[in-house]
N, CA, C and O atoms as CSV, one atom per row, in Angstrom:
chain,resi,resn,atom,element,x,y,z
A,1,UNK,N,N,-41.626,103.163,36.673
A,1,UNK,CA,C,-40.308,103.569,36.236
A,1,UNK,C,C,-39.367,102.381,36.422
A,1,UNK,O,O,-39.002,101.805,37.447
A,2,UNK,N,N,-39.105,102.198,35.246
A,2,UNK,CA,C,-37.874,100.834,35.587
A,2,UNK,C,C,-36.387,101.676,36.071
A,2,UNK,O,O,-36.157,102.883,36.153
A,3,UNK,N,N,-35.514,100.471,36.342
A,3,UNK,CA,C,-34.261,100.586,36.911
A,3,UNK,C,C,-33.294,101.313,35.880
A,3,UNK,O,O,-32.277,101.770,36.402
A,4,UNK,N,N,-33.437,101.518,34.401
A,4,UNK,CA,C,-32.581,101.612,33.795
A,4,UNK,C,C,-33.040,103.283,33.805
A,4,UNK,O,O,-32.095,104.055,33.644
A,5,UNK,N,N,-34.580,103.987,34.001
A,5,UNK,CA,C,-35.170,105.158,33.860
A,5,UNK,C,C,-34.073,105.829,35.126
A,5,UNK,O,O,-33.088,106.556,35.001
A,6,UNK,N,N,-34.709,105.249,36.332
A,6,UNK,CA,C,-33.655,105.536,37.599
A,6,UNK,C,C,-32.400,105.999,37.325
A,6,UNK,O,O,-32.012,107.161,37.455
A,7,UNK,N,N,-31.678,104.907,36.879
A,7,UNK,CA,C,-30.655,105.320,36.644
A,7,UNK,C,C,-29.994,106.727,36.146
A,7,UNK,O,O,-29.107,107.421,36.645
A,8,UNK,N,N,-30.656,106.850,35.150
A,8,UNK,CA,C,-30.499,107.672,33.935
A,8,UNK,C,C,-30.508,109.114,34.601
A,8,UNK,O,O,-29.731,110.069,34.624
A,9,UNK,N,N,-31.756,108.820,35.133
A,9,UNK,CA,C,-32.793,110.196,35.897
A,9,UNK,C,C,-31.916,110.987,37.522
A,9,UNK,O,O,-32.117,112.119,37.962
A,10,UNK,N,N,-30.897,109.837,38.132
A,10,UNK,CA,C,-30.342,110.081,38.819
A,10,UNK,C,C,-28.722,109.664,38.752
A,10,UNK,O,O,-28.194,108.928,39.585
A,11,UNK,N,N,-28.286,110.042,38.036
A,11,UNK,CA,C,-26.275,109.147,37.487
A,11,UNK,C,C,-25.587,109.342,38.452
A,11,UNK,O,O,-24.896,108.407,38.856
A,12,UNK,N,N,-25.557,110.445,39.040
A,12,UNK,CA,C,-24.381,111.246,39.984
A,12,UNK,C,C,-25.124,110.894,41.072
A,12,UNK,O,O,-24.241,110.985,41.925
A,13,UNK,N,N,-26.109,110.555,41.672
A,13,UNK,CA,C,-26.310,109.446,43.087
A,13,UNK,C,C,-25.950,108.226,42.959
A,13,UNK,O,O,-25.247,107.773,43.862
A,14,UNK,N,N,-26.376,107.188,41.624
A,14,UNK,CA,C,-25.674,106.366,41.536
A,14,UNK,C,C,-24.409,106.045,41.139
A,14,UNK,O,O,-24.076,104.863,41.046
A,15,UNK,N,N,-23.423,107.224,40.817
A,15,UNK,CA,C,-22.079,106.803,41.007
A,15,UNK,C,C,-21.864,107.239,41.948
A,15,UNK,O,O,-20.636,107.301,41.897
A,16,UNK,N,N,-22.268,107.804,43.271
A,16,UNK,CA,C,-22.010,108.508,44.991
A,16,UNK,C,C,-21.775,106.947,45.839
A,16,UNK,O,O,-20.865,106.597,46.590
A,17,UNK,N,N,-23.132,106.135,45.313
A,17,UNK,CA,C,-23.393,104.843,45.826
A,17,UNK,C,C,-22.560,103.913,45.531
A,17,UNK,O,O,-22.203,103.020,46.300
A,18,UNK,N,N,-22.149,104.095,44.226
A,18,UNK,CA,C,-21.046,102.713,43.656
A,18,UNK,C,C,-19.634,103.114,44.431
A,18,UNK,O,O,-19.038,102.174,44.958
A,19,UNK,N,N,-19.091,104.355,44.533
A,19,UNK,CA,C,-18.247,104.578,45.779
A,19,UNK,C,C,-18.188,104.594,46.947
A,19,UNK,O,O,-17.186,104.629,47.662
A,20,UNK,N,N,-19.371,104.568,47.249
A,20,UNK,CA,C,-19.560,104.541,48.758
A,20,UNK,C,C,-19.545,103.415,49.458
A,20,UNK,O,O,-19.380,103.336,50.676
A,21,UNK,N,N,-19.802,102.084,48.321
A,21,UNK,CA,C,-19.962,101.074,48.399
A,21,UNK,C,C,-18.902,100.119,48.837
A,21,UNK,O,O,-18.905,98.993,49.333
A,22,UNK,N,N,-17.852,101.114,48.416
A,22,UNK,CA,C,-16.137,100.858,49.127
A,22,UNK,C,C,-15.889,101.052,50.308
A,22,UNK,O,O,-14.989,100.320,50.722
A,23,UNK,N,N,-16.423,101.923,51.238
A,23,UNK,CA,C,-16.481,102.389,52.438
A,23,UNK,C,C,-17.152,101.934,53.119
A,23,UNK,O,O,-16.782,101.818,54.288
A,24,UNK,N,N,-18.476,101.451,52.716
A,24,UNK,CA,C,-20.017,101.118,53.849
A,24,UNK,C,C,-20.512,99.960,53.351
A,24,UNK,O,O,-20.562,99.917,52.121
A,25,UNK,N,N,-20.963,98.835,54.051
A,25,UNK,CA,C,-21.313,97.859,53.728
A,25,UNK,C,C,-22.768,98.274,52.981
A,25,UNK,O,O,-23.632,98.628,53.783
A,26,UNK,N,N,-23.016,98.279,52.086
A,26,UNK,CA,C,-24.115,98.480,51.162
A,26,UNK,C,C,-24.343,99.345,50.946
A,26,UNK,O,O,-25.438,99.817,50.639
A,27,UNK,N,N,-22.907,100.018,51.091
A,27,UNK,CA,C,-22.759,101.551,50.528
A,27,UNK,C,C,-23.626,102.677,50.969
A,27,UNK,O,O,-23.666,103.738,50.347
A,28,UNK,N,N,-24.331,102.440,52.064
A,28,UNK,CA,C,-25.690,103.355,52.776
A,28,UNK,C,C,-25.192,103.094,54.618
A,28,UNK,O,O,-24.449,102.291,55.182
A,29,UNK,N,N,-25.864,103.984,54.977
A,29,UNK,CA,C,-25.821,103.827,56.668
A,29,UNK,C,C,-26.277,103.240,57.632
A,29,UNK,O,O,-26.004,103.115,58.826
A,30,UNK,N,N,-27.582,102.629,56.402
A,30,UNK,CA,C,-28.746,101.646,56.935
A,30,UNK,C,C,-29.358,100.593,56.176
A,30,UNK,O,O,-29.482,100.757,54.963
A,31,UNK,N,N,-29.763,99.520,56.724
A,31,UNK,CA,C,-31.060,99.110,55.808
A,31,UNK,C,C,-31.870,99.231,55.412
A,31,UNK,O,O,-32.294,98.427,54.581
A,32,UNK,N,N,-32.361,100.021,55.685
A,32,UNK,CA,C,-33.592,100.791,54.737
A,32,UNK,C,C,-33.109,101.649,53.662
A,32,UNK,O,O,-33.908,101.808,52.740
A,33,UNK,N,N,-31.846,102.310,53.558
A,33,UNK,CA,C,-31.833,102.764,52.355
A,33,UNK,C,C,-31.136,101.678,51.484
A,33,UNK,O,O,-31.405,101.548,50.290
A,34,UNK,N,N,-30.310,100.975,52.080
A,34,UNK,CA,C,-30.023,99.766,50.760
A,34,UNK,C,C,-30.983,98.957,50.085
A,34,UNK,O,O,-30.757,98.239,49.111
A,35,UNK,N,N,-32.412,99.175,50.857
A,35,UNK,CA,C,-33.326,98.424,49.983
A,35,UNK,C,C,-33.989,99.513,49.017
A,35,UNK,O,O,-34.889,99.163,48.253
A,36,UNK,N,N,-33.674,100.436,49.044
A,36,UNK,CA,C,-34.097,101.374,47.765
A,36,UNK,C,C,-33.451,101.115,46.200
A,36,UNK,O,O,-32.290,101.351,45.868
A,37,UNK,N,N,-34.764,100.446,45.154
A,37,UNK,CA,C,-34.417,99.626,44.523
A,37,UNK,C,C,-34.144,101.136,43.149
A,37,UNK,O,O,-34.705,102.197,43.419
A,38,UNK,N,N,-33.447,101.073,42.043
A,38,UNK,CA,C,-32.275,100.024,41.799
A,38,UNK,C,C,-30.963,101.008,42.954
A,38,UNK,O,O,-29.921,100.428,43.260
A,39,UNK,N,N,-31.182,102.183,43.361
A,39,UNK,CA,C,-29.855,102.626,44.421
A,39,UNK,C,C,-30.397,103.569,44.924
A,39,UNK,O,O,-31.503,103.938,44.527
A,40,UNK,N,N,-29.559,104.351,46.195
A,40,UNK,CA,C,-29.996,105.120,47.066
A,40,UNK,C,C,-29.786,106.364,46.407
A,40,UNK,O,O,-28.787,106.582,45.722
A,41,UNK,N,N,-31.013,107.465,46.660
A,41,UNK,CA,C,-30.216,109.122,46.225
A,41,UNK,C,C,-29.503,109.629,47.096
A,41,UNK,O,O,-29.806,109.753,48.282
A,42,UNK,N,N,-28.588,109.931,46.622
A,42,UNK,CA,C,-27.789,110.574,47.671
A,42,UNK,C,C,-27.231,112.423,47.560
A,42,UNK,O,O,-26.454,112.910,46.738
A,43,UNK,N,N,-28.069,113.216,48.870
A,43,UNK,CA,C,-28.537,114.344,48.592
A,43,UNK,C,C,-27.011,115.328,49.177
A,43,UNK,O,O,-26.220,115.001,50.062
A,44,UNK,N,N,-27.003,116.342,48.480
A,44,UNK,CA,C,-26.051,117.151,48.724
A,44,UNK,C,C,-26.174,118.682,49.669
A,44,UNK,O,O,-25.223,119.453,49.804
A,45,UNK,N,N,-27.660,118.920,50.309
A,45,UNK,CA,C,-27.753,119.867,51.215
A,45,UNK,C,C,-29.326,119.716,51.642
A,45,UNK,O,O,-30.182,118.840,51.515
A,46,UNK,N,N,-29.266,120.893,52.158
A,46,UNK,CA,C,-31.111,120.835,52.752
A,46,UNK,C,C,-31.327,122.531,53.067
A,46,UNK,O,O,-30.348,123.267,52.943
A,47,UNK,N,N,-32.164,122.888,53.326
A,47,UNK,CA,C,-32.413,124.207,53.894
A,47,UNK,C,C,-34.150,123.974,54.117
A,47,UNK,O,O,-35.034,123.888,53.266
A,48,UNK,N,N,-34.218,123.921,55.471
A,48,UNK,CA,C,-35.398,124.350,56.067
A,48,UNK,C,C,-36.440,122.768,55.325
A,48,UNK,O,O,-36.294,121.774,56.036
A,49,UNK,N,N,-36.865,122.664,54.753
A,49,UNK,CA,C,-37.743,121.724,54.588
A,49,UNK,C,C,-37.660,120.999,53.146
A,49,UNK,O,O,-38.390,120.096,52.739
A,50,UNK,N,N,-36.621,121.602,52.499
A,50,UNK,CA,C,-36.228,121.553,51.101
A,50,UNK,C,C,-35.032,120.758,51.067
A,50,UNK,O,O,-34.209,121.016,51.946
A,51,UNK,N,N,-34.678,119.608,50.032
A,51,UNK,CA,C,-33.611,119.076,50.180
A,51,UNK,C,C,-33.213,118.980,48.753
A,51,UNK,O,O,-33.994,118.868,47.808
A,52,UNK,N,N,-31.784,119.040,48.686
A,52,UNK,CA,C,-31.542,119.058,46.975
A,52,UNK,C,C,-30.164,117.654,46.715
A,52,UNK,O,O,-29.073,117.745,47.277
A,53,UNK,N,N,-30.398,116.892,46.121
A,53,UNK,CA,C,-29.664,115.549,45.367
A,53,UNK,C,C,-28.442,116.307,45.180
A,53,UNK,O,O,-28.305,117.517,45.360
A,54,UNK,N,N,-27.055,114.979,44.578
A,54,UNK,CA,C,-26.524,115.705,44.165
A,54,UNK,C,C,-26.851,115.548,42.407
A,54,UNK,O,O,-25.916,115.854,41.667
A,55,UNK,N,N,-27.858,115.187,41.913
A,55,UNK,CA,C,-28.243,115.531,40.316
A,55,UNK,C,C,-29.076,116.771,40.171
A,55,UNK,O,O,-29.777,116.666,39.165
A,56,UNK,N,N,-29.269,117.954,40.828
A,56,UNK,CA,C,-29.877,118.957,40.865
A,56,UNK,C,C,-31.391,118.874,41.013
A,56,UNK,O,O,-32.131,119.631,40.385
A,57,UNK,N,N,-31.699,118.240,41.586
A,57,UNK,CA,C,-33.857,118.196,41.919
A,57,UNK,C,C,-33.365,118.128,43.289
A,57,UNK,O,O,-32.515,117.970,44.165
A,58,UNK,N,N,-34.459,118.352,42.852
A,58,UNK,CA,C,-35.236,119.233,44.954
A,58,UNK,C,C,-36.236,118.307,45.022
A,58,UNK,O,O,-36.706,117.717,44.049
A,59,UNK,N,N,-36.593,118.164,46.247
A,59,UNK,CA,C,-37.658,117.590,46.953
A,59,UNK,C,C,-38.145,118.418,48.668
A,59,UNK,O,O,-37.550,119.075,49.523
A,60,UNK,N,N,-39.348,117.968,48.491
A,60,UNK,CA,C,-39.809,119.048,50.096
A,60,UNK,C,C,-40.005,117.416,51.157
A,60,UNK,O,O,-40.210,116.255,50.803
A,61,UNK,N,N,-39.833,118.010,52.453
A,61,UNK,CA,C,-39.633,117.232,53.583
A,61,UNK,C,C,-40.760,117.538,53.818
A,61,UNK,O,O,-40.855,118.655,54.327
A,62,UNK,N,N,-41.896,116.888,53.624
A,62,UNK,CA,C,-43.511,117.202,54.485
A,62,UNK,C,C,-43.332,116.173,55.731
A,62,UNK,O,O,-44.335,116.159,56.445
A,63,UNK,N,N,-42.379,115.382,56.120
A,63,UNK,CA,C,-42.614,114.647,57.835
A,63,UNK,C,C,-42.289,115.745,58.924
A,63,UNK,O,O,-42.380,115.473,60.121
């Protein structure tokens, strides 16, 4: 998946990041998520083992 698919596939994390980017030095809390290439997702809740973006997909926490 290239950077431009990313993008596309996630808009509303990467405009979370391009603002956040005003606030936090690399717009993340850490280094490890600023190296998430082309930007970080940035998730809007969780419940129990389930976490949801703010572009509407879910993902499960298996750690």
């Amino acid at each position: 998946m290239d950077d431009r698919t990313v993008i596309a596939e996630w808009p509303e994390s990467f405009a979370a990041w391009q603002r956040s980017r005003n606030v936090l030095g690399g717009g993340v809390s850490t280094g490890l998520r600023a190296a998430m290439p082309p930007h970080p997702i940035h998730f809007l809740s969780a419940s129990g083992a389930t976490l949801h973006d703010v572009d509407g997909h879910s993902y499960t926490d298996y750690v």
